[in-house]
C-alpha positions in Angstrom: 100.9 173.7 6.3 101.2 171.3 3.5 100.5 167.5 4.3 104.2 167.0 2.8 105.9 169.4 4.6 104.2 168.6 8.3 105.8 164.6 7.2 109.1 166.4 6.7 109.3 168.2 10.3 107.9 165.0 11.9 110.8 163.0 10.5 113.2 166.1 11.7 111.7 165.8 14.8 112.1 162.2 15.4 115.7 162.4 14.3 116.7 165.6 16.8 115.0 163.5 19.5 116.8 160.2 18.8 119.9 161.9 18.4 119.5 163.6 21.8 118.3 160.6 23.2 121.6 159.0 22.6 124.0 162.1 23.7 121.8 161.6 27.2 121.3 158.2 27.9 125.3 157.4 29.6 127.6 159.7 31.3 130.0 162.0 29.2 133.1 162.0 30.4 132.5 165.1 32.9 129.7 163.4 34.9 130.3 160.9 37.4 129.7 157.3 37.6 126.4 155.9 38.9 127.7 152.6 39.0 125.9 150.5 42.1 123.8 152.9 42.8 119.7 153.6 42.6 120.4 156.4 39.7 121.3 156.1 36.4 121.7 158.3 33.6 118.9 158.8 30.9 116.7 155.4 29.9 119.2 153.2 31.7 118.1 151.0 34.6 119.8 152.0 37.7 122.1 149.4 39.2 120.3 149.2 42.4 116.9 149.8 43.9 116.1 151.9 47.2 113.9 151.2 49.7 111.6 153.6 51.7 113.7 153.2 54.8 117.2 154.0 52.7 115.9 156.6 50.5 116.7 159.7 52.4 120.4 158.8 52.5 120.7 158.3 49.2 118.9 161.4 48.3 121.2 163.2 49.8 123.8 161.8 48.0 122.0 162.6 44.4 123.8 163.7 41.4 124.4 167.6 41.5 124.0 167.6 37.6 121.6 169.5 35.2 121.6 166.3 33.4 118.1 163.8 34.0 119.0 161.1 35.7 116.8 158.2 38.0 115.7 156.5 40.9 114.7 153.3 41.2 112.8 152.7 44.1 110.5 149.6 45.8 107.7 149.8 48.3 104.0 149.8 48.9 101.7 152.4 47.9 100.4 154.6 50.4 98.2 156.9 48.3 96.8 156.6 44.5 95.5 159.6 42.7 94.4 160.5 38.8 93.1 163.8 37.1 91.8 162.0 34.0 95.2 162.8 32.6 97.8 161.7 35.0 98.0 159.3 37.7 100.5 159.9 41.0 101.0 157.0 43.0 102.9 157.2 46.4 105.1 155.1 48.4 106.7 155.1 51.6 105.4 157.3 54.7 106.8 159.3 57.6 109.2 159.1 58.7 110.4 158.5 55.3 110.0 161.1 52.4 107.2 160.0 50.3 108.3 159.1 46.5 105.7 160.5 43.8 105.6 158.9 41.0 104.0 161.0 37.3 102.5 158.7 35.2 99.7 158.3 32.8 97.8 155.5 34.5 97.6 152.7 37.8 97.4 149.9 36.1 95.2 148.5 38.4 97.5 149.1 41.3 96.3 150.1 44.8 96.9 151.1 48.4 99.2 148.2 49.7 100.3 146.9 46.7 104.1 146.5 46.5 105.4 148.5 43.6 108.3 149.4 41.6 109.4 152.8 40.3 111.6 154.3 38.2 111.6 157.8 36.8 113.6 161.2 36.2 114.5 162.1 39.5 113.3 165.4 41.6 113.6 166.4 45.3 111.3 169.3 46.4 112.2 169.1 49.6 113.4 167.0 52.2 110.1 165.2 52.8 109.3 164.7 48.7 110.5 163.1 45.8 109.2 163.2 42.5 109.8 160.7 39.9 108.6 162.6 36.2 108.4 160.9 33.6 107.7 157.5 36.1 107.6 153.8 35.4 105.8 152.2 37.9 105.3 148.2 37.9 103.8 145.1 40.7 106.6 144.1 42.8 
């Protein structure tokens, strides 16, 4: 492919992507409100942030959407892992579900350290939640 024409489909690409990014990142009009609660809709900050202790209840009350949305979620870590290409860091533990967070490093971060998370939302069961793509910051 010509040098020129791979510059023209990155620029194409950029644009889709912004454009989509900005159809997802509220509520259309058919999607309900997330207003004081730990989700939000794409890159917004949810309104609130769960605990380990709370999280199970509000799981259950997660969007039933196709749409991405978040949970915020604070805690310490329980378990830290990386393949060389992603790191998954853990919080909470039995009898809480544990909260997985996907991202590309730990910062540092360790067992015990308390943590914030926030990331596109994913329950594969009742005793797992996955946060992909995941933000995850010290206190």
């Amino acid at each position: 492919m010509h040098r020129a024409s791979i510059s023209k489909a990155i620029h194409l690409f950029a644009l889709a992507a912004s454009a989509g990014l900005i159809l997802v990142s509220g509520p259309s009009s058919g999607e309900e409100s997330l207003k004081n609660t730990p989700f939000s809709y794409g890159e917004d900050f949810p309104d609130l942030t769960v605990s380990c202790e709370d999280v199970r209840g509000w799981a259950s009350k997660a969007p039933n959407t196709e749409v991405r949305f978040n949970l915020a979620a604070r805690g310490k870590l329980s378990r830290v892992s990386a393949d060389g290409a992603l790191a998954y860091l853990i919080m909470c533990q039995e009898p809480n579900p544990k909260i997985i967070c996907v991202t590309y490093s730990t910062n540092g971060m360790g067992r015990g350290d308390v943590v914030t998370f926030a990331g596109g939302f994913r329950q594969l069961d009742p005793e797992q939640i996955v946060l992909d793509p995941c933000l995850a910051s010290r206190g």
